[in-house]
N, C-alpha and C positions, 0 to 999 in steps of 0.2 A: 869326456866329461870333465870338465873345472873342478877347481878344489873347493870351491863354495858348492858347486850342484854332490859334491860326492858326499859331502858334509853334511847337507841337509836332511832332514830327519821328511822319510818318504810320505807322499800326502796322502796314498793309498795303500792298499793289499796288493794291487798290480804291482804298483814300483816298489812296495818291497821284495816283490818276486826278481822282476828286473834286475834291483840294484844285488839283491844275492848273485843271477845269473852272470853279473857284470865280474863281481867278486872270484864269481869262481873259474871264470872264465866259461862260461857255457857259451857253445856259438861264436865262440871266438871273442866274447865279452860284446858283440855284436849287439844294437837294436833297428829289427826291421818289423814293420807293423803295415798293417794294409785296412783298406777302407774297400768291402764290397758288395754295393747298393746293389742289389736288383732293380735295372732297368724298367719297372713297369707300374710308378708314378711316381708323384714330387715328392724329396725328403720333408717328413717334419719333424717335430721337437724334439720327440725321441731318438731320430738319429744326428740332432746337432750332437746331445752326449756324445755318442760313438766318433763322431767326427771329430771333437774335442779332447774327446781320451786317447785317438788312434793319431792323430797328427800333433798334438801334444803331448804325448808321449815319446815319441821320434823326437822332437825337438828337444823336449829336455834332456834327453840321453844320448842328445849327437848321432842318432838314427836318422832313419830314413822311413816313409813309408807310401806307402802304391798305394796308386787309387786302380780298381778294379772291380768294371764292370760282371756280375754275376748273370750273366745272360744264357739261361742253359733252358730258359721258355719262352721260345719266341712270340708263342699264342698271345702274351698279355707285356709284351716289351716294346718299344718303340723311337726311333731316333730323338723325339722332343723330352721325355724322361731323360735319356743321357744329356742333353744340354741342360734341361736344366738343373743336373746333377752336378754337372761341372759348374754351372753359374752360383752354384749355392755357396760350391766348397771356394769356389778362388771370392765370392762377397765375405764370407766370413772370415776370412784372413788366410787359409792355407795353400800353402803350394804340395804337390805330390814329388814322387821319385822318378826319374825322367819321365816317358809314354806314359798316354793311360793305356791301360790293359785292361783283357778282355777275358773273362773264361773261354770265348768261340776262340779265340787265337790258338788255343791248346788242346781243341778236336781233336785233333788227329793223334797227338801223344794219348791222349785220355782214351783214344779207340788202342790204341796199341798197349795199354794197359788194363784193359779190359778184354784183350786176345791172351795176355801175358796170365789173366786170373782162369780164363778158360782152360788154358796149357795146363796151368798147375791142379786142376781137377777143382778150382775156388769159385768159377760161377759156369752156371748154367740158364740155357734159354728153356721158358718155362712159357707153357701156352693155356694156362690159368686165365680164365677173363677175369678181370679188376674182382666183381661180384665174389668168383670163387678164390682168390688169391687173397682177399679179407676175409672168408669163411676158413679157410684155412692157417690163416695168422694166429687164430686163438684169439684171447685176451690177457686182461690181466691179471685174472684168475686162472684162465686154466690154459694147457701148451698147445702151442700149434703144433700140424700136424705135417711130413714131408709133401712134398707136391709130389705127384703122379711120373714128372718129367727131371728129378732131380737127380736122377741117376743115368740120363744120357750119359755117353761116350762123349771124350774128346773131341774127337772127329768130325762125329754129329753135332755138338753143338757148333763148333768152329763152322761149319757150312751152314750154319742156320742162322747166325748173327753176322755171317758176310751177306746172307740173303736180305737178312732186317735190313743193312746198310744198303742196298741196293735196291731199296723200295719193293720187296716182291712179296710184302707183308700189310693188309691195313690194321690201321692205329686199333689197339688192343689184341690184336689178335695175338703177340707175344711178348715177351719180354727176357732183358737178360738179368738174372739173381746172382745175388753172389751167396756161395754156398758156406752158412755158419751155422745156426745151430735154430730149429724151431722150436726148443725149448726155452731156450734162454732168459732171463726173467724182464731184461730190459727186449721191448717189443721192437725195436729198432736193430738187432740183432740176428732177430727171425727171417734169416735170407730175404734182404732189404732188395728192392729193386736197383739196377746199376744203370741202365736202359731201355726207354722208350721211343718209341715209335711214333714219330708225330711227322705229318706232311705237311709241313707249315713253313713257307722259305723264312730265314733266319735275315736280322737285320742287318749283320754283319761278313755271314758266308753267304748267303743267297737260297739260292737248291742243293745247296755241295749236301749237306745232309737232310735227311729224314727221322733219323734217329739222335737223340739229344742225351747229355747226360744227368741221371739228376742231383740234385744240390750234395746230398751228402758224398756222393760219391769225389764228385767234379771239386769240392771247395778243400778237400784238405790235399787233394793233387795238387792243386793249383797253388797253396801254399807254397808246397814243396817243389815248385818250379823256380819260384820266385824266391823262395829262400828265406820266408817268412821265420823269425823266431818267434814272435809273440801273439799268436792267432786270437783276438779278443773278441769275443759277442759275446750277447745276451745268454742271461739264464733259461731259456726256451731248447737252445741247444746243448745245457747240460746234458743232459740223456743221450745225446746222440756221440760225444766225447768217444766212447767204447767203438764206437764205429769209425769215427774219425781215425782213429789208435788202428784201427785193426787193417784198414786199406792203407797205411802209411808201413806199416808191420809187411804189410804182405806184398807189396808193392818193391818193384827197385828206383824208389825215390831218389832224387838227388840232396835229400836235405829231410832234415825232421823238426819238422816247427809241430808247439806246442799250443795246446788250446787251453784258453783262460774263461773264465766264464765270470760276468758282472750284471747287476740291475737294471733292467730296464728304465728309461724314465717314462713313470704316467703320470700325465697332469688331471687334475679332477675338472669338473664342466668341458671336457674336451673327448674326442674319441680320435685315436689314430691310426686304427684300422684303414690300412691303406683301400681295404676293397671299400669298408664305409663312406671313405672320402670320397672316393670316386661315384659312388655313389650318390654322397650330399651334389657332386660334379653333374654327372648326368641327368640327375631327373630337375636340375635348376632350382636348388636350393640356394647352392652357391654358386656367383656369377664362372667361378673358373676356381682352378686347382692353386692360384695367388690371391683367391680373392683375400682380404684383408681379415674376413673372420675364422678363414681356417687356419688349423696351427703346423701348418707346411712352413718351411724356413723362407720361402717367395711370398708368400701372404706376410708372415709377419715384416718382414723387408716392407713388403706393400702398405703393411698397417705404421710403419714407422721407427719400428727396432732398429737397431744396430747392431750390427756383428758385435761387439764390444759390450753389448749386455746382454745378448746370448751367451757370449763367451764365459764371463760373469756369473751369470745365472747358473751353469752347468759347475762352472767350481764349487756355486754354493751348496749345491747339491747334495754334490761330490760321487767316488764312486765306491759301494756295498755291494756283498752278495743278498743284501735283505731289501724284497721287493716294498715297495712301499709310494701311494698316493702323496703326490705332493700340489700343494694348494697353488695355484696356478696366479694368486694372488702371491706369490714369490718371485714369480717373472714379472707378472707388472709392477712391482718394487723396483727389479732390476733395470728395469726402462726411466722409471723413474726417477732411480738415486742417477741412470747415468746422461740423462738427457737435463736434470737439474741441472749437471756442471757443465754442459756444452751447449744445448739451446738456446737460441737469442730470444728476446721477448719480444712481442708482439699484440697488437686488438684486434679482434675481427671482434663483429656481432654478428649474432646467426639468426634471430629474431630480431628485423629491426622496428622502431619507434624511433616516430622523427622529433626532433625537438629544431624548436626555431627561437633563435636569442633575438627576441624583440628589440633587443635595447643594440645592436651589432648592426652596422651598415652595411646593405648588402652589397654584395661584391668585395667586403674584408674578407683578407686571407692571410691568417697567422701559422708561424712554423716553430714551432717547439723540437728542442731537441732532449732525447732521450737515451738514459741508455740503454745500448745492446742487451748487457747480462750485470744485473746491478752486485755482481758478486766477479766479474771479470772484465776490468779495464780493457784489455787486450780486444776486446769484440766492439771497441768504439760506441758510439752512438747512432742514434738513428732519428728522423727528420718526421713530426706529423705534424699536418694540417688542419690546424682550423679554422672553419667557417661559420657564417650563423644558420646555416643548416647542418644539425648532428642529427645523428642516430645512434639510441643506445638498447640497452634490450628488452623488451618488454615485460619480463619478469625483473627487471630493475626499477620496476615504477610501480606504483599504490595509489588509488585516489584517498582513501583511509587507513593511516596508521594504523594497526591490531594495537591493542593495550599490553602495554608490553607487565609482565609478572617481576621482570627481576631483569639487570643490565644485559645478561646473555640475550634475552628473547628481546629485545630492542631493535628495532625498525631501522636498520643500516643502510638503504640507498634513497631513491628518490620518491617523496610523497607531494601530495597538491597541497601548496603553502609553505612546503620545506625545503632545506638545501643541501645541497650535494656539491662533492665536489671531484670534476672532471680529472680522471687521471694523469698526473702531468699538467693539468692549465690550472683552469679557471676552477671558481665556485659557481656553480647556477642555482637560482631559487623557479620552481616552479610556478604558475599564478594562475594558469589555467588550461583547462583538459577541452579539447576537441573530437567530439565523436560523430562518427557516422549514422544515417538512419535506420542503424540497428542498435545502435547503441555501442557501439564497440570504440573503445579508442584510439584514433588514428593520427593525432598530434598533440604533444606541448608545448606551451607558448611559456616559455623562459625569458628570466634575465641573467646575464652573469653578470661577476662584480673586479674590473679590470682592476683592482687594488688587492687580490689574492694569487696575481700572478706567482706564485712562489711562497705566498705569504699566509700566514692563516688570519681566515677574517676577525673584525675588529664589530663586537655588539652581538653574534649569532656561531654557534654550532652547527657545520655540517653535520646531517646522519653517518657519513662515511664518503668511501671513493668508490666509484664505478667508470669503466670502460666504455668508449667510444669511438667514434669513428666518424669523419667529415662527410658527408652527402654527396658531394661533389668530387673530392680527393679520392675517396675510398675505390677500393678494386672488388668490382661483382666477384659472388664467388660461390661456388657447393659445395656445403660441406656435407659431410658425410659420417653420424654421431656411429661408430662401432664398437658394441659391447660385446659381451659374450654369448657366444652360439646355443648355449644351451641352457637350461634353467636350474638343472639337474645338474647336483655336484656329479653323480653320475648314471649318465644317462644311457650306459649299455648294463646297468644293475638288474634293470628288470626284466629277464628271460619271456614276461609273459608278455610283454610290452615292447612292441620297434622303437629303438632309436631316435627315431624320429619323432616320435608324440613330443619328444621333452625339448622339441627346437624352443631358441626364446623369438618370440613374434617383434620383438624389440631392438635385436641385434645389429639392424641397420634403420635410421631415423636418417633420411636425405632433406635438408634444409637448402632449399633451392636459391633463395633468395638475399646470403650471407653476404654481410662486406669486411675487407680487409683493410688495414691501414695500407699506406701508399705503397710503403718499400715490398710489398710483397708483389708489385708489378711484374716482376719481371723474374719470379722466384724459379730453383730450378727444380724439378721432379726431382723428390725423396729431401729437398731441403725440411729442417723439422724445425718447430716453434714451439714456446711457450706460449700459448693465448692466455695472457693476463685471466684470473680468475676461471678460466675454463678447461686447460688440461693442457696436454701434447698433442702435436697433431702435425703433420706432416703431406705434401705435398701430391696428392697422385697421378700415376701417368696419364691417365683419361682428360689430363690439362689440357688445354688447348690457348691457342695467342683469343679469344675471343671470352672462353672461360675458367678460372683457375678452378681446380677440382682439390678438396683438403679433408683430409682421412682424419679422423682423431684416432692416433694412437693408444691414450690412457687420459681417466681425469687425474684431476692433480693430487685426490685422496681416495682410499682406497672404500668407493662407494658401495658396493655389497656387502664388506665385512658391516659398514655401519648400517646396514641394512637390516641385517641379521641379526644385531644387536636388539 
């Protein structure tokens, strides 16, 4: 650690832990930290934190830290989960500590450690089915009670749990305990199970087992393979800590890492309930597990974000031991403050209206240059075309002015008989409205005034500027308006109510018919844009050379809060 990072005054209660342990030499003043997802669907927002605090913590403290797979259920795990586990953490900036690692890699130690508990009289195979193995836990009022089979012999159990392994057993019909106390007040105590019996081929050993270990047992071994010192999760497995302690105690470990326990992140209008998701997945709520309105770290990628205000975002946070809802309207901030300074600007219109500059020969074609990012020279400029065929949006037009009350409520874009003025060109005045026989209207017939190139007109007052786009020049394109999934700050609140009643109907608005200024010809998947007056918005893979497909990210102000107002 540097003499600036030793100096610094610690951002959390972790790295004040750290920096004592550093201090006093615990672990050798060592920091090794590890990341392990279970394999069995796509991270989201919640585990950006954890991925944030586990690999930025290594970093700042000249650590290292593993990424490792927690694959000890192969029923709900699958090769495409780990890829996209790995494509999550290397888009968001980190790298891991050599190999990824596996809990399956460590089977075979973890059986020999669970022979090693048998030896010493510390677990026993128990043939309790599930039903009676929870009637006999007790609760949290009152004690559980010993199982029938808990006083086997060594011997006996040792040829019973070589049988489990040898498949001579169907699923449920045993299990191996490890023997502590069924009184004990924390319920995770009460001779916790160490293995089960599942005939399910593994995505990494194949058939080599039948029998699996489970999580508590397998994840602080695996620590102490690896040599973890700073074992960090969620407040969920505070409780489980005693137990973590006690197979590390009982165990001939190579190492004794330590478990730390921090806040989860929940965001409000979101649920992240991995089996929920899968859920919204399966029954086609959402097109896929990236789609753009879930809050998987691949969607929001998809939606537009950047590593860099995830990252952002999860500082702001920060990390407590005090659980707490945070308004999800903090992350779209962070998209915002960080796409402000890097976004090039851009017009699409998503609704278009044609206007035709009466007074403009056809076949002119004028090129304006603009620029990139009017707040960063460095992003150059950028080339649009205009013709006397434009399109701009149709809630940018009024046949009648409202009577305005007061200068705020004043009629800012285009009305019939008024003028406007084209972002970047011209001034146009309206003269007249063209509708179809329905009465809808399907064109305006403009003039502009080629002496406001640049200049503000001389005898009249535009109402304001609006966005457009050439007829001709512009790039066909779908966009794709994504707000938020749910309507409900929180929509797993009400126990008497699924989930799902509190979808918003709203969350995707596909506008088929959008056009984009030129330069976005040839844009590439995930490039992001400010659309003048319309928000963030960003490029999606569904592109093709025939059609550009464009996600909005974020509007450009935070429209629900004023909503709610």
């Amino acid at each position: 650690m540097s003499k600036n990072e030793s100096t610094a005054k610690p951002t959390n209660f972790i790295h004040q832990i750290i920096e004592a342990d550093i201090e006093n030499q615990t672990h050798q003043g060592k920091v090794v930290t590890r990341f392990p997802p279970e394999p069995n669907g796509y991270l989201h927002i919640g585990h950006a934190k954890s991925i944030c605090l586990n690999f930025g913590t290594a970093e700042k403290y000249n650590g290292v830290c593993n990424l490792r797979f927690d694959d000890t259920n192969p029923e709900k795990e699958s090769q495409e989960y780990i890829d996209s586990i790995v494509s999550d953490i290397e888009w968001l900036g980190y790298s891991w500590n050599g190999d990824i690692r596996y809990t399956s890699l460590y089977f075979d130690q973890l059986y020999a450690w669970a022979v090693h508990l048998i030896k010493e009289g510390k677990a026993y195979v128990c043939d309790l089915s599930p039903e009676q193995a929870r009637e006999y836990r007790g609760n949290f009022s009152e004690p559980g009670k010993n199982s029938p089979y808990r006083d086997r012999s060594v011997e006996e159990n040792l040829a019973l749990f070589e049988r489990m392994k040898n498949g001579e057993f169907a699923e449920g019909a045993c299990a191996l305990r490890a023997k502590i106390d069924m009184s004990a007040p924390n319920m995770n105590l009460r001779d916790p199970m160490i293995y089960r019996i599942l005939h399910v081929p593994h995505h990494q050993t194949g058939d080599k087992w039948c029998i699996y270990p489970i999580y508590d047992f397998a994840h602080g071994q695996s620590d102490a393979i690896e040599e973890i010192t700073h074992s960090l999760c969620t407040l969920e497995f505070e409780d489980h800590r005693p137990l973590y302690d006690w197979f590390i105690e009982n165990l001939p470990v190579p190492a004794t890492p330590k478990q730390y326990e921090f806040s989860r992140l929940e965001l409000n209008y979101t649920v992240t309930s991995k089996r929920k998701l899968k859920q919204l997945v399966d029954n086609g709520t959402v097109s896929s597990w990236n789609d753009p309105r879930m809050p998987t770290i691949s969607g929001l990628r998809r939606r537009g974000y950047t590593p860099n205000s995830i990252r952002n975002f999860c500082d702001m946070i920060g990390v407590t031991r005090s659980n707490a809802v945070v308004d999800v309207g903090m992350l779209e901030a962070a998209i915002r403050d960080d796409l402000d300074k890097t976004a090039p600007r851009a017009m699409c219109v998503t609704r278009p209206l044609k206007v035709t500059l009466t007074n403009m020969d056809e076949g002119h074609e004028e090129w304006f240059e603009l620029p990139a990012h009017p707040k960063d020279e460095s992003l150059g400029v950028r080339r649009v075309g205009l013709t006397r065929n434009l399109l701009i949006e149709q809630e940018d037009f009024i046949e009648v002015k409202p009577v305005a009350k007061n200068k705020h409520e004043r009629w800012k874009r285009l009305a019939l008989g008024d003028a406007v003025r084209l972002r970047g060109a011209y001034v146009i005045t309206c003269n007249e409205v063209v509708k179809d026989s329905h009465g809808e209207i399907i064109e305006l017939l403009c003039t502009y005034d080629p002496d406001t190139k640049g200049e503000n007109p001389v005898g009249y007052k535009p109402n304001g500027v609006i966005h457009w786009v050439s007829d001709e020049l512009s790039v066909p394109c779908e966009v794709r308006l994504y707000d938020r999934l749910f309507t409900e700050a929180n929509p797993d609140g009400d126990k008497e109510v699924e989930f799902t009643e509190h979808l918003n109907s709203e969350s995707l608005v596909v506008l088929p018919n959008a056009r984009a200024e030129a330069g976005l010809r040839e844009a590439a998947v995930e490039s992001r844009y400010q659309f003048e007056r319309m928000g963030y918005f960003c490029v999606d893979p569904d592109s093709t050379s025939e059609q550009l497909v464009i996600n909005r990210t974020v509007t450009l102000r935070d429209s629900w809060a004023k909503a709610q107002k």
